[in-house]
C-alpha positions as CSV (number, residue, x, y, z in Angstrom):
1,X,150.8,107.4,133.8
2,X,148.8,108.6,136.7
3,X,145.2,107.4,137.2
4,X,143.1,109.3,139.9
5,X,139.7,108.3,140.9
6,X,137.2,110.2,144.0
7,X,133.9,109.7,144.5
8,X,132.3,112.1,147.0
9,X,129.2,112.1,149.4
10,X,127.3,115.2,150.8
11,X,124.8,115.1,152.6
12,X,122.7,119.0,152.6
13,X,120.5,117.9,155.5
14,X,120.2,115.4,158.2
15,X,116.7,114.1,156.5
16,X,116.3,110.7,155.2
17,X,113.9,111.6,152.0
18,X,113.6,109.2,149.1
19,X,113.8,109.0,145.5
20,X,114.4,113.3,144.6
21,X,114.1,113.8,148.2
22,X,117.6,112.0,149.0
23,X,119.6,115.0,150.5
24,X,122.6,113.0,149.4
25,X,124.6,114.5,146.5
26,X,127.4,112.6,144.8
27,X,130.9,114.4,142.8
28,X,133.2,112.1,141.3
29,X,136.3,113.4,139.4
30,X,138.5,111.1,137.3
31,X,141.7,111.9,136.0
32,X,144.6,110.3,133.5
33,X,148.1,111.9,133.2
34,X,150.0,111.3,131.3
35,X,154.2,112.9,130.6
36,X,152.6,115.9,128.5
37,X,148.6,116.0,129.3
38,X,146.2,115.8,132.0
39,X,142.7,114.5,130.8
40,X,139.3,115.2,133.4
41,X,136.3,114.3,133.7
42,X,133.5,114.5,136.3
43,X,130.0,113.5,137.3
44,X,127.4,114.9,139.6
45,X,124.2,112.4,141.2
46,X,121.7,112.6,143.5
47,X,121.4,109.4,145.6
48,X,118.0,107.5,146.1
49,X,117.5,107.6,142.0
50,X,119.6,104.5,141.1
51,X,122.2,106.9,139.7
52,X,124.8,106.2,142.0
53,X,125.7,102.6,144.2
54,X,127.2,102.3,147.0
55,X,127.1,98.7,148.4
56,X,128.6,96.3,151.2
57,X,128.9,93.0,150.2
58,X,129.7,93.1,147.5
59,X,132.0,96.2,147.4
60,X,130.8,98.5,144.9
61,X,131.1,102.2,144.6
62,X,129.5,103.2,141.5
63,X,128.2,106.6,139.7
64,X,126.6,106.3,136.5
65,X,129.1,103.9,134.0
66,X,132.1,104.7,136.7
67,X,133.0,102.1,139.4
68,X,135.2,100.2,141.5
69,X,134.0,96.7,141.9
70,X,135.0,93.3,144.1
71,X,133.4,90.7,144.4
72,X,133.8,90.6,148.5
73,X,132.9,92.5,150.9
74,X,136.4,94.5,150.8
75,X,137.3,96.7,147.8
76,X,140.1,94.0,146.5
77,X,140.7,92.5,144.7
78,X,138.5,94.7,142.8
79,X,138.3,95.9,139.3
80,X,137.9,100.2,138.4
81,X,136.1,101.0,135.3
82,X,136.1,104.4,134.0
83,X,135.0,105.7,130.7
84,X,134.5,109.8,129.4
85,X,135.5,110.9,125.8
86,X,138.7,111.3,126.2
87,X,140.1,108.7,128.1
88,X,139.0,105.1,129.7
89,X,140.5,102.9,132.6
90,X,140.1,99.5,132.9
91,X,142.3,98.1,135.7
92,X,142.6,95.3,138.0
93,X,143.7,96.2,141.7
94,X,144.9,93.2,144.2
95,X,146.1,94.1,147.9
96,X,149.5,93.2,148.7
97,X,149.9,94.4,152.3
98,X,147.4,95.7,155.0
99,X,145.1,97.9,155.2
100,X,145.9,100.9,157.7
101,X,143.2,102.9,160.3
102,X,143.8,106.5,160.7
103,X,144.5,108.2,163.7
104,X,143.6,106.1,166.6
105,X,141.4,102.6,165.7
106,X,140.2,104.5,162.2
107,X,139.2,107.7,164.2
108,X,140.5,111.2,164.0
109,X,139.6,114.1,165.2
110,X,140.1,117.0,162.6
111,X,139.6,120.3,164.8
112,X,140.6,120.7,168.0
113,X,137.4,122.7,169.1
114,X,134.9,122.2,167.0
115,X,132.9,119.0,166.2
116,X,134.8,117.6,163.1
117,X,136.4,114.3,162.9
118,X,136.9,111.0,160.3
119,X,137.1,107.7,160.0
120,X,138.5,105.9,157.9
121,X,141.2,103.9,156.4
122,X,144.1,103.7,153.7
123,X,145.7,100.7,151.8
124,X,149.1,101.9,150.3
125,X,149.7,98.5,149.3
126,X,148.0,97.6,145.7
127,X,149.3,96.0,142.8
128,X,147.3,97.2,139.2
129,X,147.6,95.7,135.7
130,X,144.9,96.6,133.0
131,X,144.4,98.9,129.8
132,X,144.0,102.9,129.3
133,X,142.4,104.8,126.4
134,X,143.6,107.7,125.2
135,X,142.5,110.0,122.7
136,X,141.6,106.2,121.1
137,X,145.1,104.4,121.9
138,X,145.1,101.5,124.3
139,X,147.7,101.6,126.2
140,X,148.7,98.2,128.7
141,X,149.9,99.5,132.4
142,X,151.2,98.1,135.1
143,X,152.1,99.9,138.4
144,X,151.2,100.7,141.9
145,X,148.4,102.3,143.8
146,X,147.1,103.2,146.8
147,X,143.2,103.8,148.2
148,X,141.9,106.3,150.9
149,X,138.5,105.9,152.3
150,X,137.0,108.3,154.4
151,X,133.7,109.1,156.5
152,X,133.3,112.5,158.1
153,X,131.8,115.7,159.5
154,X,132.3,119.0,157.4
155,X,135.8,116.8,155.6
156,X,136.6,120.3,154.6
157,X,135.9,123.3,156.7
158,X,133.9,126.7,155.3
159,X,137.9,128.4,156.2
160,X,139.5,125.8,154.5
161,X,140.5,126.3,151.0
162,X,141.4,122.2,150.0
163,X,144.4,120.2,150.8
164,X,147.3,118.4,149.8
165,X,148.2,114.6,149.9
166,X,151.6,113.2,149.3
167,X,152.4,110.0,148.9
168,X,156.1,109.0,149.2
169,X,157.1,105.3,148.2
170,X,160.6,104.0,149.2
171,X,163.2,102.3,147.8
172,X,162.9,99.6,151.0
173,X,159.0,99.3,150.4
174,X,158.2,101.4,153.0
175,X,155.2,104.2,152.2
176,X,154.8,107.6,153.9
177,X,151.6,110.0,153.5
178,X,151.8,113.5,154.7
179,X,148.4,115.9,154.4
């Protein structure tokens, strides 16, 4: 089985309005695989409605009924809910090596002339255990995962069309991601 979780943040202006004002606009996309299906699901918010939580301490990215939990200020060990009406995650995620910053102390810059960089970090190291749901059939799992967190300007440019992430684990325990 394959689990996939994003949650996204856009911000469509540089204002700081509340409540409906918020310029902040939030996609999330879940997804189970499985050997013979693929079952999505998505959700749209607006932030500054109490539809969507992000929070420091302690760690919580949240929209609607979906969310990754801890209860530190770091996202594990940490607990990922997910429920739509066709499938359901309920796993438990525990670090077992560091965390890593991209590019150089977490920052990168993504164009080499225009004003577009990240930060962020990756943790390739996670153990999970929990349940899945589908089609009404809990299913125990057990496996390995790996979180990316990101903060950016323009994370994908107007020219750019998306991008690809692989993830290569070896059989020495060593972990190799190539976008």
């Amino acid at each position: 089985y394959l689990v996939q979780w994003y949650l996204y943040r856009i911000a469509v202006n540089e204002s700081e309005g509340k409540g409906w004002e918020s310029p902040q606009i939030f996609h999330s996309q879940a997804m189970v695989t499985t050997a013979d299906e693929t079952f999505k699901a998505e959700r749209f918010a607006r932030g500054g409605v109490g539809l969507v939580g992000m929070r420091k301490t302690p760690y919580q990215l949240a929209i609607d009924d979906w969310s990754w939990r801890s209860f530190t200020r770091f996202p594990m060990p940490g607990r990922l809910d997910i429920e739509s009406d066709h499938f359901e995650v309920d796993l438990n995620v525990q670090q077992y090596g560091q965390y890593i910053l991209l590019g150089e102390d977490g920052y990168q810059v993504t164009h080499d002339l225009l004003s577009r960089s990240i930060y962020g970090y990756t943790a390739p190291f996670i153990k999970t255990e929990g349940e899945l749901r589908i089609n009404g059939k809990k299913i125990k799992v057990a496996g390995q995962a790996w979180l990316n967190q990101l903060w950016g300007t323009d994370l994908i440019g107007k020219e750019q069309k998306g991008f690809a992430l692989f993830i290569y684990r070896f059989d020495d325990g060593r972990v190799l991601s190539v976008l």
